[in-house]
C-alpha positions in Angstrom: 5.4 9.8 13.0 4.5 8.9 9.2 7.7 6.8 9.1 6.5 4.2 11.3 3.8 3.5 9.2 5.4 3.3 6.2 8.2 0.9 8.3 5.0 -1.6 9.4 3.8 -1.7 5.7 7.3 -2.7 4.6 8.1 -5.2 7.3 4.3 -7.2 6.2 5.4 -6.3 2.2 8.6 -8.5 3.2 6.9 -11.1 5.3 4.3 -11.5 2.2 6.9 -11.9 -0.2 8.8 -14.5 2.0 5.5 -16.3 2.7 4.5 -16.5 -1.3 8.3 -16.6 -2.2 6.6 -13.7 -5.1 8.1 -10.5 -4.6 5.5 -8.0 -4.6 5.8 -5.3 -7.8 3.3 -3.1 -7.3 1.3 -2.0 -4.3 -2.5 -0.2 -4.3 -3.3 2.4 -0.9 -6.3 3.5 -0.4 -7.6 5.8 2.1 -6.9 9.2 3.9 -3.3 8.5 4.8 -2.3 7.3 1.4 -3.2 11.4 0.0 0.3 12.1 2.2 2.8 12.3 -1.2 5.6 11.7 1.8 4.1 8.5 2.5 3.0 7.1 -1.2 7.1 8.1 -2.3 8.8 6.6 0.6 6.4 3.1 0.1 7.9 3.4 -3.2 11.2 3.8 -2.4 11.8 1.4 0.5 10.0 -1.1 -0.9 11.0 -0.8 -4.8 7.8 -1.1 -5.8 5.2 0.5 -7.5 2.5 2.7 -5.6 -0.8 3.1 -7.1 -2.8 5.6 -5.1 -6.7 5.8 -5.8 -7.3 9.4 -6.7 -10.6 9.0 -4.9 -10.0 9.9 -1.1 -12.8 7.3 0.3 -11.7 4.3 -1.6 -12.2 2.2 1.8 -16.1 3.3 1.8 -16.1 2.2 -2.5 -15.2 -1.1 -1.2 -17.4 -1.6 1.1 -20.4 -0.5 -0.6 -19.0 -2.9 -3.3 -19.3 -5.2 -0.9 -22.8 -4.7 0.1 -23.4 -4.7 -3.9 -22.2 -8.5 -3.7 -23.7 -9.7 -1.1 -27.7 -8.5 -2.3 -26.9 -9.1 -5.9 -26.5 -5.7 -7.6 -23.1 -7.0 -8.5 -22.6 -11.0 -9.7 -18.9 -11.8 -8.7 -15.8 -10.0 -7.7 -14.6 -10.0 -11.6 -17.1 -7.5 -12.3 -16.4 -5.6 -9.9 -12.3 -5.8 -11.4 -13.7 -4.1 -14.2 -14.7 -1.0 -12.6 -12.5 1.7 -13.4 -11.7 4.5 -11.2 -9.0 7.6 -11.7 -5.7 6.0 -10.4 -1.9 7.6 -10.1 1.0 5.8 -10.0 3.7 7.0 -7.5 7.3 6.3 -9.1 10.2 5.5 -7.1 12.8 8.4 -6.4 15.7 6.2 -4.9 16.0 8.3 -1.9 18.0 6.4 0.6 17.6 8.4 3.3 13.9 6.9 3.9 15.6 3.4 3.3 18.6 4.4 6.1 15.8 5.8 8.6 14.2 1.9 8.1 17.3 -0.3 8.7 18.0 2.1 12.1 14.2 1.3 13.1 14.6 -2.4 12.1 17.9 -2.4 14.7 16.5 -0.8 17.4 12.8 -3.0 17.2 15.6 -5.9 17.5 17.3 -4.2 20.4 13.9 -4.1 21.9 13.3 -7.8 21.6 
C-alpha cells in the first residue's frame, strides 16, 4: 500500500543523511502521490522532518519545462530558476507513532527476508 512508499523514502532519507553525515530538516514532494495528506503526514512523522508539498499538482512537468527553459536559454542558471515562487504548504509533524511502529515492523521483516 501507501506505507511502503513512505518506508522506501525513509530508508534513502537515512541512507542520505549517513552518506552526508547532514541530517536532512526539511523534505519537498512533488507530484500526484504527494496530494495523499496520509502520505505527506506520515513522511513527516517518521522521518521528523519537515514536508513541503507543492500546491501545484504537476510540479514534475514545472521542472522539466524548466529544464527545457535552460538548456535553449530562456532561463540563464539554475539560481534564477531558485527564485521562482510557487504556492507551497508545509506539512507539520503530528508524532503519530503508529506510522513510525508500522516502519520498524517492515524494517524487521525486509531483514528477515535477507
Amino acid at each position: 500500500g501507501l506505507e511502503s512508499i513512505i518506508f522506501r523514502v525513509a530508508v534513502v532519507i537515512k541512507a542520505m543523511e549517513k552518506d552526508t553525515g547532514h541530517p536532512l530538516t526539511s523534505l519537498q514532494i512533488h507530484g500526484g502521490v504527494s496530494s495523499s495528506p496520509f502520505i505527506s503526514s506520515s513522511l513527516a512523522d517518521l522521518n521528523t522532518i519537515e514536508i513541503i508539498r507543492c500546491k501545484m499538482k504537476e510540479a514534475s512537468a514545472i521542472g522539466a519545462a524548466f529544464l527545457a527553459g535552460l538548456k535553449s536559454g530562456i532561463y540563464s542558471s539554475i539560481d534564477e530558476l531558485n527564485n521562482i515562487s510557487y504556492d507551497k504548504e508545509v506539512i507539520p509533524k503530528n508524532n503519530d507513532k503508529t506510522i513510525i511502529n508500522s516502519y520498524e515492523k517492515w524494517l524487521t521483516i525486509i531483514k528477515e527476508l535477507k
